[in-house]
C-alpha positions in Angstrom: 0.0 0.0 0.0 1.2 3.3 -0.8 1.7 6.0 1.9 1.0 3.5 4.4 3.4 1.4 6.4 2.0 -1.3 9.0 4.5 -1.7 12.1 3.1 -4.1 14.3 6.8 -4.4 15.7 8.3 -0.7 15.8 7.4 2.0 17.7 9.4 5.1 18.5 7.2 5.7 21.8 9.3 5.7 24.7 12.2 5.4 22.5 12.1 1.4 22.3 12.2 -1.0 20.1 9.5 -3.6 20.3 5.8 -3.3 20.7 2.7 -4.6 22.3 0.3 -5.3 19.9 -3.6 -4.2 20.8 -6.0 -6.6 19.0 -9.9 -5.7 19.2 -12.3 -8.3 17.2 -15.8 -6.2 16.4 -18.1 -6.3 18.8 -16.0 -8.1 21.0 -13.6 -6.0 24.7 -10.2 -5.3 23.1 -7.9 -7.8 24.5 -3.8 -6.6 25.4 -1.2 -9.4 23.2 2.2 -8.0 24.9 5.3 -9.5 23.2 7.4 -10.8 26.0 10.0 -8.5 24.6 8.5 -5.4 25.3 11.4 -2.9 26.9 10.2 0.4 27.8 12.9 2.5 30.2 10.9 3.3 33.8 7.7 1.0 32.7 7.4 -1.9 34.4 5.0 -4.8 32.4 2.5 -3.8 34.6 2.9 -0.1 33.7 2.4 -1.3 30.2 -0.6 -3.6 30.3 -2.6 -0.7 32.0 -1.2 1.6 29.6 -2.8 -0.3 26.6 -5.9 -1.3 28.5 -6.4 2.7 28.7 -5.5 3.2 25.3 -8.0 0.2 24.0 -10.9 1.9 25.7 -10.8 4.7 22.9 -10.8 2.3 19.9 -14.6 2.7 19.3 -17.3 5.5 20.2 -15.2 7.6 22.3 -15.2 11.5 21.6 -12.2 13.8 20.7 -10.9 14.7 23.7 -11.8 12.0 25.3 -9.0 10.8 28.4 -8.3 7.1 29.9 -6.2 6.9 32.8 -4.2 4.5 33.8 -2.0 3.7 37.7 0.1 1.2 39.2 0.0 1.0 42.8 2.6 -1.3 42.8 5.2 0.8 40.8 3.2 4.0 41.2 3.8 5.2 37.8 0.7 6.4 35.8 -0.1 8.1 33.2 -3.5 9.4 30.7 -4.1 8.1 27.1 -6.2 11.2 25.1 -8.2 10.7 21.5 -6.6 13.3 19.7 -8.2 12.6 16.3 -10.4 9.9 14.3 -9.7 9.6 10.8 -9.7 7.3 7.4 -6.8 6.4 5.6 -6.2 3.9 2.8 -10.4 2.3 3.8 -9.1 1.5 7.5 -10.2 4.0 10.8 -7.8 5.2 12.3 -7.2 6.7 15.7 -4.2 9.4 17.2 -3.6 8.5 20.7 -1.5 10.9 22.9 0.4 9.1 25.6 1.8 10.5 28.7 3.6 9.0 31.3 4.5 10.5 34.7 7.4 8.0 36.9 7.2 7.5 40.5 11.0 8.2 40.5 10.6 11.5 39.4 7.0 13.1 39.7 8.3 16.0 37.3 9.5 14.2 34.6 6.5 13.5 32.0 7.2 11.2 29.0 4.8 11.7 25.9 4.3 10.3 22.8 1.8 10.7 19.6 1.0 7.0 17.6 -1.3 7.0 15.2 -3.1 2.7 15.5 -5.5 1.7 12.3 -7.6 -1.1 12.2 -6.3 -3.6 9.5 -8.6 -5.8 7.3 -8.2 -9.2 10.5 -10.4 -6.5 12.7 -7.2 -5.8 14.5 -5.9 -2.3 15.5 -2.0 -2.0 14.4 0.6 1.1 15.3 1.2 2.9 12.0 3.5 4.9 10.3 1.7 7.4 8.0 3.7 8.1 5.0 2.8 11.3 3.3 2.2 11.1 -0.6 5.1 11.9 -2.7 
């Protein structure tokens, strides 16, 4: 497809290099694959399953503007996922998701990141790199 890239395993959020994969059927909860891989510096994989849970709540029917938060008592980082933007491209809906991430270790330090997910034609949503047209 031209001026669209899938990358279910790149991101560039939280400068790392693998990522978890958030799968919603239709009319089915979205359900959180994590690859065991998953690296994300000052996240804990707990940090990161509630991170996606939040982010999977604004798939479908959610407003612009529209916040999911997410905590871990255990590590006591947290952090919001926002709906930034619903959109079309190449036939599949899209969805911007701003991320932001605030660590226990440092209450000051926030951590955000903009990724753009798309539902692909097997009903699942993938991370995408939008190219623009030459």
């Amino acid at each position: 497809m031209r001026g669209l890239r899938i990358s279910p395993l790149t991101c560039i959020c939280f400068m790392v290099s693998a990522v978890a994969i958030v799968t919603v059927s239709r009319g089915a909860p979205a359900q959180t694959l994590l690859n065991e891989d998953v690296v994300w510096p000052g996240l804990t994989r707990g940090d990161i399953e509630r991170m996606h849970a939040a982010a999977a709540r604004l798939y479908d029917g959610r407003s612009i503007g529209t916040v999911e938060q997410w905590r871990n008592a255990h590590s006591k980082n947290a952090g919001e996922v926002k709906l930034t933007r619903t959109f079309t491209a190449r036939g599949m809906p899209c969805r911007t998701l701003v991320y932001t991430t605030q660590f226990d270790v440092d209450r000051t330090r926030l951590s955000h990141a903009t990724i753009n997910w798309c539902m692909v034609e097997k009903g699942e949503w993938k991370i995408v790199e939008l190219i623009p047209p030459l």
